[in-house]
Structures are given as C-alpha cells and as structure tokens.
PAKOL-677794 format. One record per atom (N, C-alpha, C): residue in one letter; x, y, z. Coordinates in steps of 0.05 Angstrom, whole numbers, padded with zeros to 5 digits, always signed. Layout:
REM PAKOL-677794
AXYZ ...
REM end
This chain:
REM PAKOL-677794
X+01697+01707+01665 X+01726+01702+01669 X+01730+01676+01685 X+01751+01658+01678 X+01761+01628+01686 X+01773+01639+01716 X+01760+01619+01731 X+01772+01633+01754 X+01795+01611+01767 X+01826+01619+01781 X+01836+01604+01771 X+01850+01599+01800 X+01864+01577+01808 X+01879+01575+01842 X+01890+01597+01847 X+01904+01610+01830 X+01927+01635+01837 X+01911+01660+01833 X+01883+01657+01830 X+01864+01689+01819 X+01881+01713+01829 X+01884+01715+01853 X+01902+01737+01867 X+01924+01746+01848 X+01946+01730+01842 X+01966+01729+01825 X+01957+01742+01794 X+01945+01732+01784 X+01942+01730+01759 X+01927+01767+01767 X+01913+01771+01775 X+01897+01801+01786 X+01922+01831+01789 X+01940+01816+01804 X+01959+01827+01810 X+01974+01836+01792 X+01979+01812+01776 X+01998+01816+01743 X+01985+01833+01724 X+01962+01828+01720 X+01943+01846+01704 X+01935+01886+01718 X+01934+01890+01739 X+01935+01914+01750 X+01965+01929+01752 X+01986+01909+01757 X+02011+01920+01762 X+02029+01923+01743 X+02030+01908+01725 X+02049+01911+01697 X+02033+01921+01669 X+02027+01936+01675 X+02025+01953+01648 X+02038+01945+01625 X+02065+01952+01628 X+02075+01943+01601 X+02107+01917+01616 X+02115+01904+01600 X+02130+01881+01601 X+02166+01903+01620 X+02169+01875+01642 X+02191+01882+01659 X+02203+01865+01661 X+02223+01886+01650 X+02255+01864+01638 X+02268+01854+01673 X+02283+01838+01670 X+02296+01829+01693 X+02318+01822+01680 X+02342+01838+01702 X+02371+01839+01693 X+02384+01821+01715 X+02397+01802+01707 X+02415+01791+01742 X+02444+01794+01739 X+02442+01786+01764 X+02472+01795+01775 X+02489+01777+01755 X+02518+01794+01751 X+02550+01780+01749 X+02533+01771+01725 X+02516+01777+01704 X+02510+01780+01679 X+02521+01788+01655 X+02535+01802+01666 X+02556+01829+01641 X+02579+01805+01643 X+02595+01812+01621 X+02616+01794+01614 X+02639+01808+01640 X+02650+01826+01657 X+02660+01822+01674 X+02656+01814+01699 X+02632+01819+01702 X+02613+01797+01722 X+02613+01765+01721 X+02616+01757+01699 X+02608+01732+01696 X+02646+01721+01701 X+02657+01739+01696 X+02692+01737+01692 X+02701+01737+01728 X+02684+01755+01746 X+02690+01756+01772 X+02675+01736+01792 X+02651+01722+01778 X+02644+01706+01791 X+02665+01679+01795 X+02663+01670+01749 X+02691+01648+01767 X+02709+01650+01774 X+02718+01671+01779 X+02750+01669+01788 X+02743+01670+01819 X+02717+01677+01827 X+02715+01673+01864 X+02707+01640+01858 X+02696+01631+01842 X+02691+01593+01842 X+02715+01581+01838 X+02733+01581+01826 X+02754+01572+01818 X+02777+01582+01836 X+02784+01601+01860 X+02796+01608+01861 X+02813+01594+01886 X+02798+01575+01897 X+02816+01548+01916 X+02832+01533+01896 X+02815+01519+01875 X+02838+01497+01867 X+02854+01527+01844 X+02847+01534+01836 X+02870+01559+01823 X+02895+01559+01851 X+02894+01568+01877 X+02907+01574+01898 X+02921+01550+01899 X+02920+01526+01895 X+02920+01496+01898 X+02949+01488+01876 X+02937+01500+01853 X+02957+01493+01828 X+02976+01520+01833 X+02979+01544+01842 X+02999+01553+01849 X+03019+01551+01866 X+03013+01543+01891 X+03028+01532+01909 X+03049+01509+01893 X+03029+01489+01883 X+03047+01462+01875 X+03067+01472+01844 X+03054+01494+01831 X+03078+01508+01818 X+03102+01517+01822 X+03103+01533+01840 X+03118+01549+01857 X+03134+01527+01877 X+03117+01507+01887 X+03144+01486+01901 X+03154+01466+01888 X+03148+01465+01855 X+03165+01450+01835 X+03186+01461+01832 X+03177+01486+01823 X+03205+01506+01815 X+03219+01510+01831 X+03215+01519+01862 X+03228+01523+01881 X+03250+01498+01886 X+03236+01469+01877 X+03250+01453+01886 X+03251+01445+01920 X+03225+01449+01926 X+03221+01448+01947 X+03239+01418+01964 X+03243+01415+01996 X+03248+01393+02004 X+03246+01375+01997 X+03212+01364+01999 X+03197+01343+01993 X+03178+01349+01962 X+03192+01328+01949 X+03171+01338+01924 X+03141+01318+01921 X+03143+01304+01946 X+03120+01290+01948 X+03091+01324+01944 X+03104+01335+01965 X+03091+01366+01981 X+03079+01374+01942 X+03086+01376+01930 X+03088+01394+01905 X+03061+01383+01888 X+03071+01351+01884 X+03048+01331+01874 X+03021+01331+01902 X+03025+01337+01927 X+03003+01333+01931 X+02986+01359+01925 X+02995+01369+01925 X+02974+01416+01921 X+02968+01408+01899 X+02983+01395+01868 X+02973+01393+01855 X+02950+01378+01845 X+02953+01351+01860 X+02930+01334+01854 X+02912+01337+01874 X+02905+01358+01891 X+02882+01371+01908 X+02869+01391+01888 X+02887+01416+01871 X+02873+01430+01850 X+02869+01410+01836 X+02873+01387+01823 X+02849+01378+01802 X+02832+01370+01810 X+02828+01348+01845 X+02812+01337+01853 X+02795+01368+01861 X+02800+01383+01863 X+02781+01414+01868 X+02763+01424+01839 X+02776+01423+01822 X+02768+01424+01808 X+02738+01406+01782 X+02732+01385+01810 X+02707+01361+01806 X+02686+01383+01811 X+02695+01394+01843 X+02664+01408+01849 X+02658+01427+01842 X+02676+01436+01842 X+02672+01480+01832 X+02664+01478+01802 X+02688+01465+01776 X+02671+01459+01758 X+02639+01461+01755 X+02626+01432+01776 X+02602+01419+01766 X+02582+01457+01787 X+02591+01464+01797 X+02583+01487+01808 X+02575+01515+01793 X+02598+01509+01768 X+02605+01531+01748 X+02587+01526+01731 X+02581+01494+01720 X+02569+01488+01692 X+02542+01484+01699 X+02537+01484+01730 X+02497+01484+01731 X+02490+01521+01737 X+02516+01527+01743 X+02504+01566+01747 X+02502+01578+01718 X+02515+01558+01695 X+02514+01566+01671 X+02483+01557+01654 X+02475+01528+01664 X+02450+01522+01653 X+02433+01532+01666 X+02434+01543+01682 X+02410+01545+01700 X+02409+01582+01706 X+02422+01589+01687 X+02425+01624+01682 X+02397+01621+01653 X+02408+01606+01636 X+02382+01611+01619 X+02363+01602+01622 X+02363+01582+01646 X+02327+01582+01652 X+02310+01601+01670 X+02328+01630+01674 X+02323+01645+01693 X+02292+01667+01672 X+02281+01672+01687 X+02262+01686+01684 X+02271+01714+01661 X+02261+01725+01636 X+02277+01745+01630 X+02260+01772+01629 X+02231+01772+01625 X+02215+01797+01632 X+02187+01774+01644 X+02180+01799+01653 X+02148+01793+01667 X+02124+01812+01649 X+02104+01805+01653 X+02076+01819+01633 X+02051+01807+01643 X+02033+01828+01636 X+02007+01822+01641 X+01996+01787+01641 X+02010+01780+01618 X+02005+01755+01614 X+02021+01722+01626 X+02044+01735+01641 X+02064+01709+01650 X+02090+01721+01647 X+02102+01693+01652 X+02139+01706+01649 X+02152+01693+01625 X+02171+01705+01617 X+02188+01700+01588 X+02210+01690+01599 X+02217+01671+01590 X+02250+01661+01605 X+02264+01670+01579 X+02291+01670+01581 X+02311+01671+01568 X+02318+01655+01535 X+02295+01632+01543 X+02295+01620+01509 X+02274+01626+01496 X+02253+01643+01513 X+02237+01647+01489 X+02208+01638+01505 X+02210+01614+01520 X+02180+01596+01529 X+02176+01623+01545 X+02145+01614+01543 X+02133+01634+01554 X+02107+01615+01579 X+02102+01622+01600 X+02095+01621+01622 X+02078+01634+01626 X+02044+01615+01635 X+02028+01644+01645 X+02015+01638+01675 X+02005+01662+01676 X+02004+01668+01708 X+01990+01645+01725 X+01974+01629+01704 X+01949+01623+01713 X+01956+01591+01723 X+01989+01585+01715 X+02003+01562+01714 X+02024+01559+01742 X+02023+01583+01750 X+02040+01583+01784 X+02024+01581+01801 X+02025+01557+01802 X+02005+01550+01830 X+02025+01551+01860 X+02055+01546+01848 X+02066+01564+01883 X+02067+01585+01883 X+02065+01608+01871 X+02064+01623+01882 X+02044+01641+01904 X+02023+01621+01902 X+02000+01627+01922 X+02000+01607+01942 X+02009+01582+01939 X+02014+01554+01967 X+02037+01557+01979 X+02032+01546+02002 X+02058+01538+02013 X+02055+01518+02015 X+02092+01498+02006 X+02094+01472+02011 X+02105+01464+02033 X+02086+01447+02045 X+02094+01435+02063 X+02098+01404+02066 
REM end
C-alpha cells in the first residue's frame, strides 16, 4: 500500500464510512434559500421603503426621499455580490463523503489521498 502525507485520513475514511454520506446544508430547501435572502437583502429592502413611503407621503424635504433611495441601490453593490458568491460557492460545497474521497455537487470527485490540510496546519 502507497503510503501517503494524510495516511491517518485516508485510514480513517476507509474504517469509518462504510457506505457513502450524503451532506445536507443549511437554508438549502427552497424556503431556506428564500429566508436567507430576505435576511441579505433586508437593509437596502428597509432603505427603498422608507424612500417609498416619503415620496408618497410627500414628505418635507424630498431631498430626504432621494437620499434612502439611492443608499438602497448603493446597498444593494454589497449584499448582491454577497448573495451571488453564497450562490457559486453552494455548488462547490462538498455533497457525500466515501471510502474513497468527497463528491461535490457537480459531480468531481476528490480523493482522500489529495487533502493534504486536513492533516497540516498552516501557518
């Protein structure tokens, strides 16, 4: 047998997984994924209501109205780019584990003998 940096690891995977272990994550289900952005989105959402509500109201200053509003779009730079890497970076998530490595979500397959952190620490 190839003996390999992670031997421990790879020993471990082979005694402990018998058969292949699915991995489910969080805010995965379609109302999970529905409650996550509405907690990401939910400043500049708060942002464009206000400046709704003091258009219509006709507020004093309608400077006040245009500024809430152009804070929710300018809010809407970060939370976006926050939303669209939790979205790419959901399918590079790990999707079962096995004797032999891990399966991500597209299919590539990963083997044990190839995680060299999980036995180092970087320092």
């Amino acid at each position: 047998m190839n003996e390999f940096y992670n031997q421990p690891a790879v020993n471990w995977a082979k005694q402990n997984l018998s058969k292949p272990v699915g991995i489910k994550l969080r805010f995965s289900s379609r109302w999970g994924k529905i409650f996550a952005n509405l907690l990401i989105f939910s400043v500049p959402l708060t942002f464009f209501i206000i400046g709704i509500v003091l258009k219509l109201k006709g507020g004093v200053d309608p400077v006040s109205s245009n500024g809430a509003l152009a804070c929710g779009f300018v809010l809407l730079i970060p939370t976006g780019t926050i939303a669209a890497i939790g979205v790419y970076m959901q399918k590079k998530f790990a999707k079962s584990l096995d004797t032999d490595g891990v399966k991500t979500s597209f299919g590539r397959k990963f083997n044990w003998e190839n995680f060299i952190a999980l036995t180092t620490s970087r320092k």
